[in-house]
C-alpha positions in Angstrom: -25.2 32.9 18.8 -21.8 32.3 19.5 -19.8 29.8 17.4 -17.1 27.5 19.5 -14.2 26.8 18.3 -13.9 22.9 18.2 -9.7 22.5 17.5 -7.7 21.2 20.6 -4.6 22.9 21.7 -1.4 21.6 20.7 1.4 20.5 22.8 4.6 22.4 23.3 8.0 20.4 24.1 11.5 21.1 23.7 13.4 20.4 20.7 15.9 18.5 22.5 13.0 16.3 24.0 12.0 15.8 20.3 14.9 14.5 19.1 15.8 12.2 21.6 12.0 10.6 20.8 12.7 10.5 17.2 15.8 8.6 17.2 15.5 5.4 15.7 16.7 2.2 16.1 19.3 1.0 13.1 17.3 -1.1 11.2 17.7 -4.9 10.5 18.8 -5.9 6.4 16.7 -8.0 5.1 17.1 -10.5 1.6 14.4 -11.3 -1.0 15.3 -14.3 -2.7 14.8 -14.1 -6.9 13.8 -17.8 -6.2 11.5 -17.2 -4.0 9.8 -14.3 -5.6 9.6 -16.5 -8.9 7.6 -18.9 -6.7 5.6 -16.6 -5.6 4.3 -15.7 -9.0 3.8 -19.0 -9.4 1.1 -19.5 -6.9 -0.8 -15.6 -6.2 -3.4 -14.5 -8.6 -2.7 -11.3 -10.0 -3.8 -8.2 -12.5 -1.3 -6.1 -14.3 -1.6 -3.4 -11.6 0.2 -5.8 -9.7 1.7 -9.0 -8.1 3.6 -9.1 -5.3 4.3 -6.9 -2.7 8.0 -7.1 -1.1 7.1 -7.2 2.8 9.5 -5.8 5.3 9.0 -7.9 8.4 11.1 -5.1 10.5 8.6 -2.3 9.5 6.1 -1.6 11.4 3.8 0.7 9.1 2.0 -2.1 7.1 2.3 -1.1 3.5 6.0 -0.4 4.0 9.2 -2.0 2.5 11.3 0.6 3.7 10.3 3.9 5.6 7.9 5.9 3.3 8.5 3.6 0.2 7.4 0.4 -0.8 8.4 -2.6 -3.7 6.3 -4.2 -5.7 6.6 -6.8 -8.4 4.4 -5.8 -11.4 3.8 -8.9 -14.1 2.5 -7.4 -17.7 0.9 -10.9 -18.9 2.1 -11.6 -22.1 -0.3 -9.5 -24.7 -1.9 -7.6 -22.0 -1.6 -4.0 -21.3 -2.1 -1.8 -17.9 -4.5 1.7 -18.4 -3.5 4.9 -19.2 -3.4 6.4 -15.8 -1.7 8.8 -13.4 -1.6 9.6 -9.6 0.1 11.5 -7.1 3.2 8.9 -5.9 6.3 8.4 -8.3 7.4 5.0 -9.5 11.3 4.0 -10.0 10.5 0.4 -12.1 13.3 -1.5 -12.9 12.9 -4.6 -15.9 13.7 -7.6 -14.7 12.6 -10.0 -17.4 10.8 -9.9 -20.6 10.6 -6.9 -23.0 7.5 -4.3 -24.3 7.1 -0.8 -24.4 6.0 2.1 -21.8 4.3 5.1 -23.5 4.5 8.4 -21.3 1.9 11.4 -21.5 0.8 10.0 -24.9 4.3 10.4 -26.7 5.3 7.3 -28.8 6.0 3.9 -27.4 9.2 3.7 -26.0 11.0 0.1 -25.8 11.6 -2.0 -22.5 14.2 -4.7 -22.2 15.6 -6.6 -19.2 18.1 -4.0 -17.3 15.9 -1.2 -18.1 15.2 1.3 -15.0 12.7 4.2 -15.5 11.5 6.7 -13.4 8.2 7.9 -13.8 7.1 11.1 -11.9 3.8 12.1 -10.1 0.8 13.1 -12.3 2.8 11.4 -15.7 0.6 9.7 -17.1 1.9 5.8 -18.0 1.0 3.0 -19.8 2.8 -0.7 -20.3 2.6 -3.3 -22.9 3.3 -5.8 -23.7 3.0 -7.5 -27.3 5.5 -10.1 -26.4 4.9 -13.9 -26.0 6.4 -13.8 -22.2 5.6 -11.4 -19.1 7.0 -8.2 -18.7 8.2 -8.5 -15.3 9.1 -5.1 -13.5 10.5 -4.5 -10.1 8.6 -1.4 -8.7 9.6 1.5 -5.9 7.3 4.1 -5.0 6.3 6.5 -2.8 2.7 5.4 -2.0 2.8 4.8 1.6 4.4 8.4 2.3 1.4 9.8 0.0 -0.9 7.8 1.8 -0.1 8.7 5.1 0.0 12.2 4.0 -3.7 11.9 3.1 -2.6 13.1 -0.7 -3.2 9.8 -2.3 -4.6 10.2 -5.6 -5.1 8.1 -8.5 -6.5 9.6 -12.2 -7.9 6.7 -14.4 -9.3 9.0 -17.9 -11.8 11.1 -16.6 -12.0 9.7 -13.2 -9.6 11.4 -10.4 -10.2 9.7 -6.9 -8.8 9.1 -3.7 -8.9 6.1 -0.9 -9.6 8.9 1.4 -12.3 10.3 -0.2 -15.0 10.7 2.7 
């Protein structure tokens, strides 16, 4: 018995062909008003995985704030804390309000105070928290959605490593 090779054949084009269909449009600015974003917070529910998500209305990869990266707002209630975890997409937060503490790959606590920016690479694990009486509120830039389309999304919780596209 024979076994049939089920992968289509690829296209060949010219380079020059390829870079005249990759050219992109230049790109609109866009503004996200503090105000705005404050009222926001107001009115959505949310966890201390996160809040808000900064929507680029010129994008047209849902998920995207700007191409392969997205911005979130990320609210640590007062008290509360998030779970030790780790995954495969880096995170650049930035402090807007409040203070607490971030501990990386279980090293001491290290302090958080308005102003702060951190980057936190792939596969560190982190942790926030917050023993303050107001919300640790962090502006947050990651490279999910580039992950995501690259199909190496993964997310370690403890014990538990998963992905969304686990089949």
């Amino acid at each position: 018995m024979t076994e049939q090779n089920s992968l289509q054949p690829g296209n060949v084009r010219s380079f020059s062909r390829y870079l005249v269909d990759n050219k992109l449009p230049r790109e609109e600015s866009v503004i996200w008003k503090r105000s705005s974003i404050l009222q926001a917070l107001q009115t959505e529910e949310f966890t201390a995985r996160g809040a808000l998500f900064l929507e680029n209305p010129h994008r047209e990869k849902q998920g995207e704030t700007l191409h392969d990266l997205s911005v979130t707002v990320q609210v640590i209630p007062a008290g509360d804390l998030t779970t030790p975890h780790s995954h495969s997409f880096w995170h650049l937060y930035v402090v807007i309000s409040g203070k607490g503490e971030l501990v990386l790959d279980n090293q001491s606590p290290t302090p958080l105070a308005s102003g702060d920016v951190i980057y936190v690479p792939a596969w560190s694990e982190h942790q926030f928290i917050n023993p303050e009486n107001e919300n640790l509120l962090l502006y947050v830039i990651q490279n999910l959605p580039g992950m995501a389309k690259q199909g190496t999304l993964l997310r370690n919780d403890g014990d538990k490593t998963y992905s969304p596209h686990s089949k």
